[in-house]
C-alpha positions in Angstrom: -45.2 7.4 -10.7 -42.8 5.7 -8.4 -40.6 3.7 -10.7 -40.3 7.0 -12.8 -39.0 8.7 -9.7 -36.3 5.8 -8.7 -35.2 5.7 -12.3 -34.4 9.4 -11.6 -32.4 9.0 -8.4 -30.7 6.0 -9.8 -29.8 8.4 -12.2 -28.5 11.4 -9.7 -26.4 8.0 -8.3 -24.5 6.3 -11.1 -24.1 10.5 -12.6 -22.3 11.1 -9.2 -20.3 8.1 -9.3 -19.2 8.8 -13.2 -18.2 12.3 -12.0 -16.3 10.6 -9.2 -14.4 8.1 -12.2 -13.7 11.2 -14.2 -11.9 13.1 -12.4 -10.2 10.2 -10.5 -8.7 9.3 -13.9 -8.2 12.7 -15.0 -5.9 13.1 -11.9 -4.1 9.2 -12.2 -3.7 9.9 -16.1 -1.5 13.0 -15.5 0.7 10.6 -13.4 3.0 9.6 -16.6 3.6 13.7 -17.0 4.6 14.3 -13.7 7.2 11.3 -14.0 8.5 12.4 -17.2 8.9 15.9 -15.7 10.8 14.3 -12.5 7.6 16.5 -11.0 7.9 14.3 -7.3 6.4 17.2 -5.5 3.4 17.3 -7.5 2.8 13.6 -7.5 2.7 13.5 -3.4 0.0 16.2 -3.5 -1.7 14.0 -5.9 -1.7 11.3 -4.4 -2.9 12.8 -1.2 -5.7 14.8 -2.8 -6.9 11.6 -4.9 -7.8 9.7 -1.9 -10.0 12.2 -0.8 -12.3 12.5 -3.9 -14.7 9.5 -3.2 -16.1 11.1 0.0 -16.2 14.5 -1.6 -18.3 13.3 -4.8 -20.3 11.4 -2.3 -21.4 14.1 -0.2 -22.1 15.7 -3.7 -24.2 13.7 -4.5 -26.3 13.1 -1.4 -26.7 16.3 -1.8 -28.3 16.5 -4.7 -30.9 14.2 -3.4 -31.7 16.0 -0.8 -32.2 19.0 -2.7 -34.0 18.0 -5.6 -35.8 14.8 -4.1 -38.4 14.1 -1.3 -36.3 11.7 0.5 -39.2 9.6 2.3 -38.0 6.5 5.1 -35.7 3.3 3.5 -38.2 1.4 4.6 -40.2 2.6 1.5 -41.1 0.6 -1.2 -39.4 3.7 -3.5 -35.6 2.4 -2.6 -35.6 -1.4 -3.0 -36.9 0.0 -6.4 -34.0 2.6 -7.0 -31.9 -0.6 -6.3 -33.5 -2.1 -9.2 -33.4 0.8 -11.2 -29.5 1.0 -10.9 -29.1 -2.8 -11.3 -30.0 -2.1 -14.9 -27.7 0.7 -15.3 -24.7 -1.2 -14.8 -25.0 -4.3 -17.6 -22.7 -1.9 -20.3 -20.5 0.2 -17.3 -17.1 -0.5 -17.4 -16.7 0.3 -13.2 -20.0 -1.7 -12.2 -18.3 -2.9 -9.6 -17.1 0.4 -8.5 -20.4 2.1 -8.8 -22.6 -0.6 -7.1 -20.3 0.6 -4.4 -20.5 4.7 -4.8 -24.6 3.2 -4.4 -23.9 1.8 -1.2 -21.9 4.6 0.5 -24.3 7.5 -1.2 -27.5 4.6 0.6 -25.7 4.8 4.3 -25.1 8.1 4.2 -29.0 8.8 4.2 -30.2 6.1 6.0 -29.6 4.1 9.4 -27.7 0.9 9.8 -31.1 -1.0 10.2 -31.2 -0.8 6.2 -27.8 -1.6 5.2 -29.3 -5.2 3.9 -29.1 -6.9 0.4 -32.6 -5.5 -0.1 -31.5 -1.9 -0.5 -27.7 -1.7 -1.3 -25.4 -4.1 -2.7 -23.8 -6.3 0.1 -23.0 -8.6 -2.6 -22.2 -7.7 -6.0 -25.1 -8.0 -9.0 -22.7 -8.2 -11.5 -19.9 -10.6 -12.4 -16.8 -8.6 -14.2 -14.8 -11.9 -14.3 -15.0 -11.6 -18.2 -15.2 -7.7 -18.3 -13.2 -6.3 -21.3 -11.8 -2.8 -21.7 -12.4 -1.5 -25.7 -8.3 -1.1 -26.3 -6.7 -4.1 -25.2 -4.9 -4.1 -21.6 -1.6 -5.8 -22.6 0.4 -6.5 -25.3 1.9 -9.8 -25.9 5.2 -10.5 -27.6 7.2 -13.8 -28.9 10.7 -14.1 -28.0 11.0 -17.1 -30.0 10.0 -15.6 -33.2 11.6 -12.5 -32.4 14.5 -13.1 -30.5 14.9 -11.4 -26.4 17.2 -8.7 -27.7 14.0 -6.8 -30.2 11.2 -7.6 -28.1 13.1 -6.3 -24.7 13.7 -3.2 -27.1 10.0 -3.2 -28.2 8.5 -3.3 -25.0 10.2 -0.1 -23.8 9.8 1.9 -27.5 6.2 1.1 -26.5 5.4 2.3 -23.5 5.8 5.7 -25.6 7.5 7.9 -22.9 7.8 11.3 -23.9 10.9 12.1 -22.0 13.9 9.1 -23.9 15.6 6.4 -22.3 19.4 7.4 -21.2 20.9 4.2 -23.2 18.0 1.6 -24.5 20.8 -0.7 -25.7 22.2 -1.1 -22.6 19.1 -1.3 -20.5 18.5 -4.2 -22.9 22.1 -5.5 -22.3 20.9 -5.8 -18.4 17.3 -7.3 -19.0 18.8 -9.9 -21.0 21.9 -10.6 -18.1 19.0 -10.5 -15.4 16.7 -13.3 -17.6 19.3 -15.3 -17.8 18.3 -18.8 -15.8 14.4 -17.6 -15.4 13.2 -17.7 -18.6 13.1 -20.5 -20.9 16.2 -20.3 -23.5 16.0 -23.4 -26.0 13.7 -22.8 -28.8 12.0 -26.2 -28.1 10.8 -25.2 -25.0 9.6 -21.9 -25.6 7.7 -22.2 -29.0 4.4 -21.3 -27.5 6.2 -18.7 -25.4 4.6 -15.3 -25.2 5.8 -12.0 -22.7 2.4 -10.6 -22.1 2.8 -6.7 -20.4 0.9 -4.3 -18.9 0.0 -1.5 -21.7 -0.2 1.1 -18.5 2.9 1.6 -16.0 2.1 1.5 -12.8 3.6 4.6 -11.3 4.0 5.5 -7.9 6.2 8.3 -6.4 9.9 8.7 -8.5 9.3 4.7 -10.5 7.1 3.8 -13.7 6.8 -0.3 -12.9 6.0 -2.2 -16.0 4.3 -5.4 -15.1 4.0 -8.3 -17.0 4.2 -11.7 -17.2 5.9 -14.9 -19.1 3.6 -17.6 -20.6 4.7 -20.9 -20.9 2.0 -23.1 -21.4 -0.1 -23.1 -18.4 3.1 -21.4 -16.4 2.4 -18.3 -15.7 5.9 -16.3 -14.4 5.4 -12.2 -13.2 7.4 -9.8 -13.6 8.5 -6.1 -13.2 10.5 -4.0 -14.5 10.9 -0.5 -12.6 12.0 2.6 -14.4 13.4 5.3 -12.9 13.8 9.0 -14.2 17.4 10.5 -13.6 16.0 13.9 -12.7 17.5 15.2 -15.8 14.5 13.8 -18.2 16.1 10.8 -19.2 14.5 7.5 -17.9 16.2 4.3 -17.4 15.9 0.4 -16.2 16.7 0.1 -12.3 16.1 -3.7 -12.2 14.0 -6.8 -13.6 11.9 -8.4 -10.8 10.9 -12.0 -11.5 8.4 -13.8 -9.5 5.3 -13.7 -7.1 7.0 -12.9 -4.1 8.8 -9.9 -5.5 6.0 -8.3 -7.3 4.1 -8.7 -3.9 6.7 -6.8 -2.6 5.8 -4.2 -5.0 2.1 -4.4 -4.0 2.8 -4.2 -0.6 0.1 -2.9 2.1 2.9 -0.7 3.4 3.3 1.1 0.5 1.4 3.9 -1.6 -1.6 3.4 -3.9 -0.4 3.2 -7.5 -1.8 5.8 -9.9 -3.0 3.4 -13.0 -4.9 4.7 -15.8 -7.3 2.4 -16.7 -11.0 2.5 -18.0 -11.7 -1.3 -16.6 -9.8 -1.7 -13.5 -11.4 -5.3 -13.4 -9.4 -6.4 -16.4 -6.4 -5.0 -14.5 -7.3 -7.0 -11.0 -7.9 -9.9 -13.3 -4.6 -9.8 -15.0 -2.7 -9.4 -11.6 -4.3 -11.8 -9.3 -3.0 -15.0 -11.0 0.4 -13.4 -10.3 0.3 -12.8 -7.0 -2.0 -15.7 -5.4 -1.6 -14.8 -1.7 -3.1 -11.1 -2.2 -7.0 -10.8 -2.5 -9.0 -8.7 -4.3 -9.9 -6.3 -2.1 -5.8 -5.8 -1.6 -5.4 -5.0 -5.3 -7.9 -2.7 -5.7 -6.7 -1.0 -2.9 -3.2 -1.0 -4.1 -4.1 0.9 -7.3 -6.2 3.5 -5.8 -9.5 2.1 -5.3 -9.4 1.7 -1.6 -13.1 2.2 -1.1 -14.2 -1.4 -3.4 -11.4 -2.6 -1.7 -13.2 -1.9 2.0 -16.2 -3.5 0.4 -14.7 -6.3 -0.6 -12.7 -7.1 2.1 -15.7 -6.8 4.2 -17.7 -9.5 1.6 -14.6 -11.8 2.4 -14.8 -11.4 6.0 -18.6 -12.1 6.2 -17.7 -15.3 4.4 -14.9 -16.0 6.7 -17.7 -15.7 9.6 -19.9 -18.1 7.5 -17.0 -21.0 7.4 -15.3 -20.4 10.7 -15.7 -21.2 14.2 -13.4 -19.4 16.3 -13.9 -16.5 19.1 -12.6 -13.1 18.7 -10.4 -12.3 21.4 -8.4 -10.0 22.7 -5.1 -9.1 20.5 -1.7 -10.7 22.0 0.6 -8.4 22.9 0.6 -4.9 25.8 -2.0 -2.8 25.4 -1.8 0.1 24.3 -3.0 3.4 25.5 -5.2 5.1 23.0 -6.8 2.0 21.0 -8.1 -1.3 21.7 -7.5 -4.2 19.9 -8.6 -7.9 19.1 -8.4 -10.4 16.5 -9.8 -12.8 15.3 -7.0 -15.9 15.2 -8.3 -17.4 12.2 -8.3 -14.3 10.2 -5.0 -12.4 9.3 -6.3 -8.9 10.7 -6.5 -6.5 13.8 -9.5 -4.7 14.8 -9.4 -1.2 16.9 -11.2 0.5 18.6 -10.3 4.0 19.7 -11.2 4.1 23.5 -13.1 6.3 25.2 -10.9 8.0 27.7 -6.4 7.5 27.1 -4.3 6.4 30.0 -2.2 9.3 31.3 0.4 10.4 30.1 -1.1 10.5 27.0 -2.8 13.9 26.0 -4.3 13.8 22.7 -7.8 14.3 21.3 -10.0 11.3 19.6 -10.4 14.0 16.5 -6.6 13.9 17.0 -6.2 10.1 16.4 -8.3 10.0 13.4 -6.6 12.8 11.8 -3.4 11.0 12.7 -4.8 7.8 10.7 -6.1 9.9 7.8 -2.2 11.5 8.0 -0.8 8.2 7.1 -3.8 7.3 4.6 -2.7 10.6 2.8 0.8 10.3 2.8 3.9 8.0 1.5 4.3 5.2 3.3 7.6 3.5 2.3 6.7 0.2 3.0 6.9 1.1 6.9 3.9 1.9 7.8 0.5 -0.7 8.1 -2.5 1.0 5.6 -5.9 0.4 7.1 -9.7 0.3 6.4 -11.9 2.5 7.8 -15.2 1.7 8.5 -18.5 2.8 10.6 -21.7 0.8 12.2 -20.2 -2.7 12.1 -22.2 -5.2 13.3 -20.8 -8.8 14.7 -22.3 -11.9 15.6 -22.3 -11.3 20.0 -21.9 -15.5 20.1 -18.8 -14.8 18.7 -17.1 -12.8 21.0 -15.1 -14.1 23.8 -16.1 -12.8 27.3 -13.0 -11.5 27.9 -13.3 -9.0 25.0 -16.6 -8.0 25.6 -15.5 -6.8 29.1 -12.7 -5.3 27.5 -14.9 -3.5 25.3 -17.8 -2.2 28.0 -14.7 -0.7 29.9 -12.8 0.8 27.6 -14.6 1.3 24.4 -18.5 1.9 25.9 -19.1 5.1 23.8 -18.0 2.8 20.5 -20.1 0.3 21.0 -23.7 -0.6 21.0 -25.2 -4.4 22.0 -28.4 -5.0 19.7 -30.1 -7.8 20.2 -27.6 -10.6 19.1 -25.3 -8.7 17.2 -22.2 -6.2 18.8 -22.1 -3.2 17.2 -18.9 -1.3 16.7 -19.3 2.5 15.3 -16.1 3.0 14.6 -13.1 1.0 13.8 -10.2 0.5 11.9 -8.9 -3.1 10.4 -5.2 -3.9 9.5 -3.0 -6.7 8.5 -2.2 -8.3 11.7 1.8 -8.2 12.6 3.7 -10.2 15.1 4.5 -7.4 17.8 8.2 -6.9 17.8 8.6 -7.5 21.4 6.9 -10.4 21.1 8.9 -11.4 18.5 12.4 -10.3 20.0 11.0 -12.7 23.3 11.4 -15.8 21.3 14.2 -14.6 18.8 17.7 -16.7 18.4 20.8 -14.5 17.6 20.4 -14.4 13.5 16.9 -12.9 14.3 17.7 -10.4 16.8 20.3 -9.1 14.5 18.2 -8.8 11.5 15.6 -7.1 13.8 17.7 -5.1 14.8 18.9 -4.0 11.1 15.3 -3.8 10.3 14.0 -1.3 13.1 16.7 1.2 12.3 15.8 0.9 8.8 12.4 1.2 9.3 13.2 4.8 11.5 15.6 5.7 9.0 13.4 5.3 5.8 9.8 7.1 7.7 12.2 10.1 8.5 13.0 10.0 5.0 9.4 10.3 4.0 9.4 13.3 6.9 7.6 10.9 9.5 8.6 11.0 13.1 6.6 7.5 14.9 7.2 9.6 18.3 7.1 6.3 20.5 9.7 4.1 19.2 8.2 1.2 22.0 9.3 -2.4 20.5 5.2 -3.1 20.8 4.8 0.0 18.5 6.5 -2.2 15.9 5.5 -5.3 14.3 6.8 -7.9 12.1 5.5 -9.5 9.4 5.9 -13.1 7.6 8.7 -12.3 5.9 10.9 -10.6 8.8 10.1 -6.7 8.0 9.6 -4.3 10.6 6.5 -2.1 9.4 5.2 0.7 12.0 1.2 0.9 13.3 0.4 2.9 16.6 0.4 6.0 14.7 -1.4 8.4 17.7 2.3 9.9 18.6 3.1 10.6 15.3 4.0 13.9 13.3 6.0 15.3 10.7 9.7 14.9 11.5 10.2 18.6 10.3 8.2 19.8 13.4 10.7 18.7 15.9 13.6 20.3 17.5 16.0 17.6 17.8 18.9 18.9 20.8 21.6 17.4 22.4 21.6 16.9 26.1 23.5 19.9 27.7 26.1 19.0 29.8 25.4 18.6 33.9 26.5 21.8 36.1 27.6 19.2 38.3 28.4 15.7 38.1 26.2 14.6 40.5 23.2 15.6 38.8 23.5 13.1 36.5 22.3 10.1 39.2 19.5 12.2 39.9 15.7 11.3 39.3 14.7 14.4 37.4 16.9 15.7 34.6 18.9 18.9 35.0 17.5 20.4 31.3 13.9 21.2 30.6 12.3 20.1 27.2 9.8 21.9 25.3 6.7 19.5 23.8 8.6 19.5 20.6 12.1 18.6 21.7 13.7 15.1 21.0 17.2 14.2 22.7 18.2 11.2 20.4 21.0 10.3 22.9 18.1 8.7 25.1 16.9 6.4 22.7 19.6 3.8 23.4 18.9 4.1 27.3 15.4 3.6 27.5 14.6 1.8 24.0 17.7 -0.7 24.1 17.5 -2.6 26.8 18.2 -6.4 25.6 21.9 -6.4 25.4 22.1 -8.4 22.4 20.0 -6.0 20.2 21.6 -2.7 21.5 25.1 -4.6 20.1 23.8 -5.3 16.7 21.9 -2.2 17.0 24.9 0.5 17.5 26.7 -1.9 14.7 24.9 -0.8 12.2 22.5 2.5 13.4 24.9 4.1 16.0 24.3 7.5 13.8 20.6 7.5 15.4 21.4 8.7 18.4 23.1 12.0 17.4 21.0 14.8 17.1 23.0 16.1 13.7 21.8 13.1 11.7 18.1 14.2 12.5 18.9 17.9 11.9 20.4 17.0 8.3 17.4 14.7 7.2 15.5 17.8 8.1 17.5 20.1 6.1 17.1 18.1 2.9 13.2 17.5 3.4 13.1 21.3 3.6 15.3 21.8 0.6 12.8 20.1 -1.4 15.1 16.3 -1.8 12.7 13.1 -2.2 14.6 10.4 -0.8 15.0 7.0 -3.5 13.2 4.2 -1.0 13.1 1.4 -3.0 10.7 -1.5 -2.8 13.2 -4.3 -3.3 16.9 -4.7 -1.9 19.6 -2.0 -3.2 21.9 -4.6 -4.9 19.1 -5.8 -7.1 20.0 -2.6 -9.0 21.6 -2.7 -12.1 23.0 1.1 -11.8 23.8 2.1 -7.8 24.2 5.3 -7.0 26.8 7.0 -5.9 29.1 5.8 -7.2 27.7 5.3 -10.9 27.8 1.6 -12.5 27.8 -1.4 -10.0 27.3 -4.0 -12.5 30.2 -6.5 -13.7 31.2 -4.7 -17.3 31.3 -8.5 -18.9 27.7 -7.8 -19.4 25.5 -9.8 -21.8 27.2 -9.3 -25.0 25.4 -8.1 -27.7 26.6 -8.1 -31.2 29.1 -4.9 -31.9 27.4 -4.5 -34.4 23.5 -4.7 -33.5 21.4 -1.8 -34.5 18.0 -1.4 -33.8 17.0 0.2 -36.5 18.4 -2.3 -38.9 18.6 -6.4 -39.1 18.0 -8.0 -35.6 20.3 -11.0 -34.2 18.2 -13.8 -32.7 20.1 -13.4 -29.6 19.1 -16.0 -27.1 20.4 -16.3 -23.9 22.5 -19.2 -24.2 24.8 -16.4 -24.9 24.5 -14.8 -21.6 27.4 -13.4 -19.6 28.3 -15.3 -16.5 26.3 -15.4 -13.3 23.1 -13.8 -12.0 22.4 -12.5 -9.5 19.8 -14.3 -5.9 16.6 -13.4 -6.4 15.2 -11.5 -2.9 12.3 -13.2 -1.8 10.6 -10.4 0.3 6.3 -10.5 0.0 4.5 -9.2 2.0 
């Protein structure tokens, strides 16, 4: 009978997906291990390896189908049924969400775009997980006003249950308590219905373990994160305390890496974070802790409502264009579409499977809060009425193999959608002197920290570069780019004769791997206000022996500390061992944890504290 047939492939479906969940988690829950070990090189191939198991269980499981199933047309009654038949799966799942989407991808991989309709996959979700609850609770809460700061600072870290000890827990209380100073409520009659609720999982991501939580004071809800660090020798410590929305954004940043979070009901998790950080959706959470392909879907279900309530043309993106992608935007939405074009503008020489193996490069690798993450995504179809005529022109000329008109709709078969960034030469056109200069600080950086991460952009153009909201240059033309460790970085040789200097063609020749950092202030710095504050601060750029020793220590195995929030938030710096004022918060001399606790409040605090960086992104 039919329906005993779709209950069987609903079956195949949700037992693909809960392979998919199994071994995603088996791979994120070996993330504490490798951070207790100081194991860096085993959490980047991870990370890389994780984000390719979705398509792999997919193809899995398709398949299956095909082998075990006579797969008759979508438009058979059998698969609106097998939508049904999965719908009841779901009620006790503790990743409905997740699988309803595993459905989808497993549905468009069989079938044409003609289907992909509310009547055979899940366009919009079946199930709400608003109030979905994982078996062991997701946080712990604890009462500094019954308990006093001192003990439940020192609880907190005893129970995150690290195998690997804490270098000095006293004195990583001693800074918590300094850094709460002024943020947190101190008088006992304001904080009798106070509660610290945290995170029971750390979120960890490349060499940190970030313990989020947040205070609750009344209906105030105040985030924050605390990053520990290992000191490569198996003993972990407090770096900093965070406090706010707009530095655990930071944190959360769609520049950065996915988190690897253990968690059974990654709902909860979303839940628990999105009061916190009110400016970042849903679909940018789950993203940010590894479930990238919900949060595709649901960024598309949040754009199909933003079509629903908006007006506005899509146009043509601001800004040169560049030579291997076309892009346009939608002004009221905060993203970029592109489009990889059809034939590249000379002198580019590079493949279209070389561009999307350049994007899946950055997917797959550390990002260091410098380069954009995108989504992916195949058969798109927009409303034709919506498009200006300028960028449909654009489009038939430059992108005709990537697109296809059907009846009212345009359909792009391949694109990829990113936060949208203010160009930095756009930027630098209408910049005073204060902005130039912090631009300026901020491109070096930004070079500096992706060769770090052994990234070379390979065109360092200004419109290469954007900028975001909060002033931070972040990276996104990523055709031109490799691994820095592949380059031969030279000097330029000197002339045979002075006169060949003015000449048009240079007197050296240059393999396809060579770099000469001494051009990069001739043909990059142009405005003479930016090559000043430029050369201030990132003069070492130019020379070819700063390149060569950031290759050296990239192939000597060193993983480079890139921290998401500013240096001087630290409470240890290094080199150079303590930075922090030794008239810390003073604990009693003769507090013990393991005996009678002091109510230490922070009335008590030592003097000052320190400007909270205000850096989201």
């Amino acid at each position: 009978m039919a329906w005993i047939e779709a209950k069987l492939i609903a079956e195949v479906i949700l037992d693909g997906f809960d392979r998919h969940y199994r071994l995603f988690r088996a791979t994120t829950g070996q993330a504490r291990r490798r951070f207790e070990r100081a194991d860096w090189a085993d959490g980047q191939r991870a990370a890389r390896e994780r984000i390719g198991f979705y398509d792999k269980r997919v193809s899995e499981t398709v398949a299956v189908l095909r082998r075990e199933f006579h797969l008759r047309k979508a438009q058979d009654r059998l698969w609106q049924r097998v939508k049904i038949e999965y719908s009841r799966l779901l009620p006790r799942h503790h990743q409905p969400e997740l699988a309803e989407t595993f459905y989808n991808s497993v549905f468009c991989r069989l079938f044409e775009r003609h289907y992909y309709n509310n009547a055979y996959i899940f366009v919009w979700p079946m199930l709400s997980t608003e109030h979905l609850e994982a078996e062991v609770p997701i946080f712990r809460p604890y009462y500094p006003a019954r308990d006093g700061y001192a003990r439940v600072l020192w609880t907190i870290l005893g129970d995150l249950d690290f195998s690997a000890p804490f270098r000095d827990r006293r004195q990583d209380v001693r800074h918590l308590m300094r850094a709460l100073r002024g943020r947190f409520p101190t008088q006992r009659a304001r904080f009798q219905n106070f509660q610290l609720a945290v995170l029971t999982t750390p979120f960890f991501r490349n060499k940190a373990a970030y313990v989020i939580g947040k205070a609750i004071n009344g209906a105030d809800q105040i985030p924050f994160v605390m990053p520990i660090l290992n000191d490569g020798s198996g003993q972990l410590y407090v770096d900093t305390l965070l406090v706010g929305s707009d530095e655990l954004s930071n944190i959360f940043s769609f520049a950065r890496a996915y988190f690897m979070v253990d968690t059974a009901v990654p709902a909860a998790v979303v839940d628990f974070l999105r009061p916190l950080m009110p400016r970042k959706s849903k679909a940018e959470l789950y993203t940010a802790i590894g479930l990238q392909k919900f949060g595709k879907a649901e960024f598309y279900r949040d754009f199909l409502k933003h079509l629903r309530y908006s007006s506005d043309q899509f146009v043509v993106a601001p800004g040169i264009r560049g030579m291997v992608m076309s892009v346009f935007t939608l002004p009221s939405f905060p993203f970029v579409f592109k489009v990889i074009k059809d034939r590249f503008t000379p002198p580019k020489e590079i493949s279209r499977e070389q561009v999307i193996a350049k994007y899946l490069l950055v997917k797959q690798h550390d990002r260091v809060g410098r380069m954009a993450d995108s989504w992916e995504y195949s058969h798109v179809a927009f409303p034709r009425e919506r498009f200006s005529d300028d960028l449909i022109a654009m489009l038939r000329e430059e992108c005709a193999d990537s697109i296809a008109m059907d009846g009212d709709q345009v359909i792009v078969k391949h694109l990829y959608i990113e936060r949208r960034l203010s160009p930095l030469n756009l930027y630098l056109g209408s910049a005073d002197a204060d902005e130039i200069a912090h631009a300026a600080k901020e491109y070096g950086d930004a070079i500096k920290e992706l060769a770090a991460a052994n990234i070379f952009p390979g065109d360092f153009l200004f419109k290469n570069f954007g900028v975001t909201r909060q002033g931070r240059v972040v990276f996104y033309d990523y055709d031109e780019i490799c691994y820095l460790t592949e380059c031969n970085f030279r000097a330029i040789p000197p002339a045979p004769f002075p006169e060949m200097e003015m000449a048009d063609e240079p007197w050296y020749t240059a393999g396809p791997k060579d770099v000469f950092p001494e051009e990069f202030e001739t043909f990059l710095l142009t405005e003479p206000r930016f090559r000043a504050a430029f050369r201030a601060l990132h003069a070492d750029l130019f020379d070819p022996a700063w390149w060569q020793a950031r290759q050296a220590a990239i192939e000597t195995g060193q993983v480079v500390d890139i921290f998401p929030y500013p240096p001087e938030r630290r409470f240890v710096q290094r080199p150079g061992g303590h930075s922090c004022d030794p008239d810390l918060l003073a604990l009693p001399a003769t507090w013990n944890p393991s005996g009678a606790w002091p109510q230490v409040g922070l009335a008590s605090a030592s003097r000052g504290t320190s400007a909270i960086h205000q850096d989201e992104e």
